[in-house]
N, CA, C and O atoms as CSV, one atom per row, in Angstrom:
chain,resi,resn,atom,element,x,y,z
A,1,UNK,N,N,2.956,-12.359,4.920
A,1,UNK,CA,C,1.570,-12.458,5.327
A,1,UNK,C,C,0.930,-13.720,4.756
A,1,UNK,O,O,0.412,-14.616,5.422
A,2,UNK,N,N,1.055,-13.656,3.229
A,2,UNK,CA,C,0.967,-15.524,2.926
A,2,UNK,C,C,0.877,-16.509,3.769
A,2,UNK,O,O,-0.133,-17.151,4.061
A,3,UNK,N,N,2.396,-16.677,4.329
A,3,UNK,CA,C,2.454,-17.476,5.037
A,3,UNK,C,C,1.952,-17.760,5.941
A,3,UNK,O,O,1.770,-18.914,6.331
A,4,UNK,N,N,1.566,-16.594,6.556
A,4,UNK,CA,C,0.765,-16.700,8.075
A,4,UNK,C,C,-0.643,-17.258,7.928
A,4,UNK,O,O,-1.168,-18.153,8.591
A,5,UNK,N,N,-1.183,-16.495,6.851
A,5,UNK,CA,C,-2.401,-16.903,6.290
A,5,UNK,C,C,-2.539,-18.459,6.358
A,5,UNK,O,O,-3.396,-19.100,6.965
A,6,UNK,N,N,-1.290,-19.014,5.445
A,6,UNK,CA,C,-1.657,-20.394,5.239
A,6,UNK,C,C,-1.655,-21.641,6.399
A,6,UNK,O,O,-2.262,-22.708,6.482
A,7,UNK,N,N,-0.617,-20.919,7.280
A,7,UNK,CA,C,-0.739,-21.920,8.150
A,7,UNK,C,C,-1.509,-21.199,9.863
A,7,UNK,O,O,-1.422,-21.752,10.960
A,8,UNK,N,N,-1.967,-20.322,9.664
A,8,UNK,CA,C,-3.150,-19.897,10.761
A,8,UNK,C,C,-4.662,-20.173,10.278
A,8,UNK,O,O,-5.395,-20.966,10.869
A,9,UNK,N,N,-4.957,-19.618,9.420
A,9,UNK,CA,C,-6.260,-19.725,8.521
A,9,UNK,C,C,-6.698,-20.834,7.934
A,9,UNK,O,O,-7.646,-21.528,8.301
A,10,UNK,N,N,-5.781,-21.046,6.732
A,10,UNK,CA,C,-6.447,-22.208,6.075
A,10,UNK,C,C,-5.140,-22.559,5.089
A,10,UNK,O,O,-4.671,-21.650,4.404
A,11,UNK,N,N,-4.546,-23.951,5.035
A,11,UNK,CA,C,-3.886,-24.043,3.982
A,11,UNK,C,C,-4.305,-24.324,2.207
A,11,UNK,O,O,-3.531,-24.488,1.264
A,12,UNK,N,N,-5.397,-24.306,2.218
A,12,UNK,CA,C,-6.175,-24.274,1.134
A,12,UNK,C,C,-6.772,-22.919,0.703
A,12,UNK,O,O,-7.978,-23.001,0.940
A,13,UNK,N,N,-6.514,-21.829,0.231
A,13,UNK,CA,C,-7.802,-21.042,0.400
A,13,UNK,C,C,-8.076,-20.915,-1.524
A,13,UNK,O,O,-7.312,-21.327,-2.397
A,14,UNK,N,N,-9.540,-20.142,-1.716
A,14,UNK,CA,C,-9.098,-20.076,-2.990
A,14,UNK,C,C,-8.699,-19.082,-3.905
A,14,UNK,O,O,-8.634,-17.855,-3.826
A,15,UNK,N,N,-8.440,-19.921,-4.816
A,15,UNK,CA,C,-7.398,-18.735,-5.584
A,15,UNK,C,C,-7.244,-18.932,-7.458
A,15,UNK,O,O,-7.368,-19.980,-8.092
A,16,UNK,N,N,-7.026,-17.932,-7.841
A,16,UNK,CA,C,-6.382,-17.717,-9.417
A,16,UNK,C,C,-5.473,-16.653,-9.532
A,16,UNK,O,O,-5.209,-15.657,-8.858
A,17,UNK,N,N,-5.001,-17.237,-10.767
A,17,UNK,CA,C,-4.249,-16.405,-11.699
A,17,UNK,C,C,-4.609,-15.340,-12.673
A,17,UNK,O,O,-5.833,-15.441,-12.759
A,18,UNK,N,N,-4.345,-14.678,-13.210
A,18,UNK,CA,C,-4.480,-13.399,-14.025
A,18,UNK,C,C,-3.471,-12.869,-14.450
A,18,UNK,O,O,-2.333,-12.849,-13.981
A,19,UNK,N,N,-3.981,-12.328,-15.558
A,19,UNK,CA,C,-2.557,-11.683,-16.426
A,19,UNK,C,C,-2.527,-10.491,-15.452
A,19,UNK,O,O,-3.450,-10.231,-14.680
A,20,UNK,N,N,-1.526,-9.879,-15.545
A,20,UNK,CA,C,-0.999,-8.206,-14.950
A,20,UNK,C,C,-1.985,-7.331,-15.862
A,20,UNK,O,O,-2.314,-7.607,-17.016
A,21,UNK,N,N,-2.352,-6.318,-15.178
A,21,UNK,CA,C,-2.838,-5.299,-15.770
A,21,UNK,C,C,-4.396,-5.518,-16.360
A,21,UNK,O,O,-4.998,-4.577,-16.878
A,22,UNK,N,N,-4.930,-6.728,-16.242
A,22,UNK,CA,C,-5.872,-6.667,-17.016
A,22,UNK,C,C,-6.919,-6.920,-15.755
A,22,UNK,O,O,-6.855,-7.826,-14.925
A,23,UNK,N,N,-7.937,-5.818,-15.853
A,23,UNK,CA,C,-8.966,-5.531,-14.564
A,23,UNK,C,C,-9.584,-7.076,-13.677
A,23,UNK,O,O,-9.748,-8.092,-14.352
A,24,UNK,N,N,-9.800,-7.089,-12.580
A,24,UNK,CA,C,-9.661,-7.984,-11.047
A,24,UNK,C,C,-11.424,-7.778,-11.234
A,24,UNK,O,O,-11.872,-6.646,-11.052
A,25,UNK,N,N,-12.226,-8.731,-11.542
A,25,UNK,CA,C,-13.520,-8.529,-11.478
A,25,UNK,C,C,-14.031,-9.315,-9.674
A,25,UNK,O,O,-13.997,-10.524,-9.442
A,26,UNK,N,N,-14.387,-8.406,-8.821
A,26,UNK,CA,C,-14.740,-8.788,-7.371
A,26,UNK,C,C,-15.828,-9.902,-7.252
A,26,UNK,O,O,-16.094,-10.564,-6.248
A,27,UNK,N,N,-16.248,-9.950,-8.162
A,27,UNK,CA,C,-17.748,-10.663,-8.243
A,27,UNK,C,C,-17.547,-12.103,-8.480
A,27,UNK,O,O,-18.331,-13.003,-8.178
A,28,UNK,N,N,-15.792,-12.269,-9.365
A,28,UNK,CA,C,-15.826,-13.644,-8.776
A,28,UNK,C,C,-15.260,-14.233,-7.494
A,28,UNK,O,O,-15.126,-15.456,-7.455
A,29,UNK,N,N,-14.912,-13.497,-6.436
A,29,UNK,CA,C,-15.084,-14.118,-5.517
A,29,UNK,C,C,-15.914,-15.252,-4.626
A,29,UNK,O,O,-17.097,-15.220,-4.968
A,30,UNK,N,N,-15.736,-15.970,-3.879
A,30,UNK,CA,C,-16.362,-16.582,-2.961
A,30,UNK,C,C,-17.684,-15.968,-2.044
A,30,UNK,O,O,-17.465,-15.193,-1.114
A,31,UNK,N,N,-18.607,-16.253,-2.284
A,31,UNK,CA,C,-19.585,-15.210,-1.122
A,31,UNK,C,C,-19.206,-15.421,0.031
A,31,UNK,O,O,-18.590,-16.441,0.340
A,32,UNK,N,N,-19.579,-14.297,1.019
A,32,UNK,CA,C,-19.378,-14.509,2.363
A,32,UNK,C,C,-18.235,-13.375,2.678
A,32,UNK,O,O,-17.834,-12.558,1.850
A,33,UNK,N,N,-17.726,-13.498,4.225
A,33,UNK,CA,C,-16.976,-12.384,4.058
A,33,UNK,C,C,-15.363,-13.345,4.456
A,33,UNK,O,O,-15.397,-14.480,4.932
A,34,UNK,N,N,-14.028,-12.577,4.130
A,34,UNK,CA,C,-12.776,-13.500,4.078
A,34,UNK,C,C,-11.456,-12.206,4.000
A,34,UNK,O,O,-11.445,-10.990,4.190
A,35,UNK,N,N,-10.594,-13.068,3.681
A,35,UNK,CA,C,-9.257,-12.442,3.777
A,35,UNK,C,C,-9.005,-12.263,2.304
A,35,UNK,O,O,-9.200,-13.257,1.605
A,36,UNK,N,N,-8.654,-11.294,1.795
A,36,UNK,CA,C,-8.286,-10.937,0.263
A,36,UNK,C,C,-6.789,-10.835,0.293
A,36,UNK,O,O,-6.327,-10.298,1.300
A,37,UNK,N,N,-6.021,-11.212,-0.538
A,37,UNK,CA,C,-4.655,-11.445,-0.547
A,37,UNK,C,C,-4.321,-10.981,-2.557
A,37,UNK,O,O,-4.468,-11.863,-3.403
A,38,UNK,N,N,-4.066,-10.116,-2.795
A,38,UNK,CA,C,-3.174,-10.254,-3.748
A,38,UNK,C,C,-1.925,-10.357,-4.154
A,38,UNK,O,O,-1.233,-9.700,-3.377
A,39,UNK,N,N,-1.111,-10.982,-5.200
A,39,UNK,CA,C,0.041,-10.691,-5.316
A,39,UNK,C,C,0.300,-9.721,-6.703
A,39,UNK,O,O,-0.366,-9.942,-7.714
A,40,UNK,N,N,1.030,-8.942,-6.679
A,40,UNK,CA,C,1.743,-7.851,-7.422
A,40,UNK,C,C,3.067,-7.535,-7.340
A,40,UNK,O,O,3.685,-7.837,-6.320
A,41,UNK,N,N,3.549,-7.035,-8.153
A,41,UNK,CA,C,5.061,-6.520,-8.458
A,41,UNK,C,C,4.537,-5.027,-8.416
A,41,UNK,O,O,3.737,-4.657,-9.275
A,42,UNK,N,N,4.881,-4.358,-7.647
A,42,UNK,CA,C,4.531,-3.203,-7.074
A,42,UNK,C,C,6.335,-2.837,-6.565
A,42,UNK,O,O,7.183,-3.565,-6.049
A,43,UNK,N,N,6.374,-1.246,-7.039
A,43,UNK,CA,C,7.610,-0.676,-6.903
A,43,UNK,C,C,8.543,-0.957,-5.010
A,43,UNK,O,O,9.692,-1.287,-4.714
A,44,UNK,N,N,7.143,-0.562,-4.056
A,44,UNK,CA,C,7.730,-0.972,-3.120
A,44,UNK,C,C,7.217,-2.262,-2.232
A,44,UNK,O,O,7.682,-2.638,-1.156
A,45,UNK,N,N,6.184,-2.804,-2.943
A,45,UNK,CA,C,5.589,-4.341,-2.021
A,45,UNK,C,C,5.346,-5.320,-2.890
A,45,UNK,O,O,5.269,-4.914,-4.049
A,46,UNK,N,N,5.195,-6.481,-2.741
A,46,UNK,CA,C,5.062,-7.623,-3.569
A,46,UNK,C,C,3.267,-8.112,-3.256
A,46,UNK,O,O,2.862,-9.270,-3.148
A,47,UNK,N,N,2.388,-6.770,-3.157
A,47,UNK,CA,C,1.424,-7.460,-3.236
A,47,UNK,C,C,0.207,-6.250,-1.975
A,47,UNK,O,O,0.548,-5.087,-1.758
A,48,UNK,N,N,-0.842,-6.732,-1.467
A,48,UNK,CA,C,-1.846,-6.553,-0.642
A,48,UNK,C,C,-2.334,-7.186,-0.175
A,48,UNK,O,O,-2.314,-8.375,-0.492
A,49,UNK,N,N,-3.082,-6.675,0.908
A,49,UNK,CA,C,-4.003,-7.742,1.721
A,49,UNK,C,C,-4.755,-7.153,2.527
A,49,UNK,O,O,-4.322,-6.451,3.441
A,50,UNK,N,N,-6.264,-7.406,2.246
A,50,UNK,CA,C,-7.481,-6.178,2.685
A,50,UNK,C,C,-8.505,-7.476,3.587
A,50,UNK,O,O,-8.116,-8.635,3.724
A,51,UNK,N,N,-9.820,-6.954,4.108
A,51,UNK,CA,C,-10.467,-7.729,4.454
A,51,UNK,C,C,-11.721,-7.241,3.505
A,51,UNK,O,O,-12.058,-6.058,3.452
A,52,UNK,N,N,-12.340,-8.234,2.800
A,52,UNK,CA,C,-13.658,-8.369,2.403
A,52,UNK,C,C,-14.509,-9.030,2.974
A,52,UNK,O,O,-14.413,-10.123,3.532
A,53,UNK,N,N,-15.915,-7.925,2.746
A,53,UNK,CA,C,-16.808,-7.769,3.809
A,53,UNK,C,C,-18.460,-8.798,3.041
A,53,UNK,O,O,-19.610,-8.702,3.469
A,54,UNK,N,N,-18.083,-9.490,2.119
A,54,UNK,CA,C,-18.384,-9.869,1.130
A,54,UNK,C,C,-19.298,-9.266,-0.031
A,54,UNK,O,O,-20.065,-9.920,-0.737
A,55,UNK,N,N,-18.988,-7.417,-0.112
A,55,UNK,CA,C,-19.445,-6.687,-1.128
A,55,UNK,C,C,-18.328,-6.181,-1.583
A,55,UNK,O,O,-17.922,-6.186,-2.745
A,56,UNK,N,N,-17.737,-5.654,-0.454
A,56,UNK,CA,C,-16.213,-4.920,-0.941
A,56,UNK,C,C,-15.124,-4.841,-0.015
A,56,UNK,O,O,-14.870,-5.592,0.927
A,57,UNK,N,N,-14.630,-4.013,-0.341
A,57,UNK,CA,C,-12.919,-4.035,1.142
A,57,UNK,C,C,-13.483,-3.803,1.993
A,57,UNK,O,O,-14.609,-3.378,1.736
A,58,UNK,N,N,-13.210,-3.885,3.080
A,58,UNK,CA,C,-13.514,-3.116,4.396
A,58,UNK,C,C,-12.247,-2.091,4.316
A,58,UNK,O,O,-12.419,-0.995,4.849
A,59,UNK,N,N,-11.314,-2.284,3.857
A,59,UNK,CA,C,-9.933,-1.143,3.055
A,59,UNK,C,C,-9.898,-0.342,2.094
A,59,UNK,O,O,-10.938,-0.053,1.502
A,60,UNK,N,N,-9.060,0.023,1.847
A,60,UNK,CA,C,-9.244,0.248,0.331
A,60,UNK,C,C,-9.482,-0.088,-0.755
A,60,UNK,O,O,-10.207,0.416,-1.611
A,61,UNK,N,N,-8.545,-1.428,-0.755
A,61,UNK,CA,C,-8.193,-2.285,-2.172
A,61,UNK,C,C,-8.451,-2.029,-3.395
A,61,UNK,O,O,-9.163,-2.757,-4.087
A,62,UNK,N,N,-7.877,-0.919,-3.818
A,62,UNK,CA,C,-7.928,0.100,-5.045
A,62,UNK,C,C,-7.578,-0.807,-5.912
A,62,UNK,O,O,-6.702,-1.671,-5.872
A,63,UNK,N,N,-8.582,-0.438,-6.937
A,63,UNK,CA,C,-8.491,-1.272,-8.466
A,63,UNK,C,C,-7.506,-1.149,-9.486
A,63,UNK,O,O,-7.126,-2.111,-10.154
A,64,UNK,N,N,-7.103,-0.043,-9.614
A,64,UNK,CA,C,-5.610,-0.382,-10.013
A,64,UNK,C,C,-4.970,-0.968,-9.585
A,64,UNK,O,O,-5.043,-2.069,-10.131
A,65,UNK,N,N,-3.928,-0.953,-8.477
A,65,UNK,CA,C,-3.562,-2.246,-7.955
A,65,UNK,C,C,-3.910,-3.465,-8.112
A,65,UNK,O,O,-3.294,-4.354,-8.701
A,66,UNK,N,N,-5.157,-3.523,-7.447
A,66,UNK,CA,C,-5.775,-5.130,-8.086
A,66,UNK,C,C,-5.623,-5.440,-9.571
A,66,UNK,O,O,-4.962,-6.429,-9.889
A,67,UNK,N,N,-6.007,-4.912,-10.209
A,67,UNK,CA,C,-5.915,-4.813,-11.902
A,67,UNK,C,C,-4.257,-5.336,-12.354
A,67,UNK,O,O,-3.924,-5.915,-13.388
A,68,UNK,N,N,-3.180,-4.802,-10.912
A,68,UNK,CA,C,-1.846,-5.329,-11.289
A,68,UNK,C,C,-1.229,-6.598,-10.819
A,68,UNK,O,O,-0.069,-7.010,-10.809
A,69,UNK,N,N,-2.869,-7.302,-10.266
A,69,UNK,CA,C,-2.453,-8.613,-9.346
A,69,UNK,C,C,-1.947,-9.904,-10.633
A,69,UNK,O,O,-2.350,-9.703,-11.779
A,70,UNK,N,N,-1.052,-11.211,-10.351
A,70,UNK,CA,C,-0.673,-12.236,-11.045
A,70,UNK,C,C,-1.892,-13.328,-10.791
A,70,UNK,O,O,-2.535,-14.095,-11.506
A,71,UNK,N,N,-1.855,-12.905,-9.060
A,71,UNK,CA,C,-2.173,-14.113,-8.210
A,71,UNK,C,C,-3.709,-13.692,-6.887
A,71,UNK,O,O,-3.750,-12.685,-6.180
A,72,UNK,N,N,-4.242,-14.257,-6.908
A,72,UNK,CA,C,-5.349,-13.516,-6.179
A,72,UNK,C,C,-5.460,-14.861,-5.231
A,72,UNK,O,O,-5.554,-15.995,-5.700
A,73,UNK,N,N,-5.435,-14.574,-3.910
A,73,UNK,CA,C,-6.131,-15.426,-2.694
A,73,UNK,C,C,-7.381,-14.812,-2.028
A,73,UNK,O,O,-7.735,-13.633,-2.052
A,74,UNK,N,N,-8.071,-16.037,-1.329
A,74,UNK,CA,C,-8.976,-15.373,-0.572
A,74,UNK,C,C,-9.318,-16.589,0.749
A,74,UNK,O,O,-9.247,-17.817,0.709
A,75,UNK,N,N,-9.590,-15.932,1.545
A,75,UNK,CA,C,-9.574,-17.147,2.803
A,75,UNK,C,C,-11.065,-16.585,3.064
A,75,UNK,O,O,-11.216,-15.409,2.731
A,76,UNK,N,N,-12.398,-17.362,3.709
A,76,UNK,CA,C,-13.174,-17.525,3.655
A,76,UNK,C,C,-13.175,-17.258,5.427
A,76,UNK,O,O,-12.358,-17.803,6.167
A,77,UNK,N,N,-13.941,-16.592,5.765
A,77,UNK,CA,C,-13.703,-16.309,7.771
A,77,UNK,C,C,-15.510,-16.825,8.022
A,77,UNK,O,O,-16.407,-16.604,7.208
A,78,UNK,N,N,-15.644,-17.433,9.157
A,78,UNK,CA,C,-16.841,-17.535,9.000
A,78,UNK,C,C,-17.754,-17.123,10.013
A,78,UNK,O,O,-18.967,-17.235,9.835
């Protein structure tokens, strides 16, 4: 899905790092609404990918999980 992201959407989008396990605060996101992309080591996926509505998921995107992200993207839709 990355990939698609990067070269349909935007090859830039933005993004950080984070330790594992230590809580995904939403608020620093980008305002506006976009594509949320995390990456995780998750037993059966290497990650998620929700749409934010620019308050919260329009998904789930449960905070544990997030909390287990390395890598956080976000593509900006306008």
């Amino acid at each position: 899905m990355e990939e698609y992201l990067l070269a349909k959407v935007s090859p830039n989008p933005w993004g950080m790092s984070k330790n594992p396990g230590t809580p995904f605060d939403f608020g620093v996101l980008p305002p506006g609404r976009g594509i949320l992309l995390y990456r995780a080591r998750f037993a059966g996926a290497t990650g998620h990918v929700d749409l934010w509505n620019g308050k919260a998921c329009a998904g789930s995107c449960p905070a544990p999980d997030a909390d287990k992200a390395f890598e956080v993207s976000f593509w900006q839709l306008p």
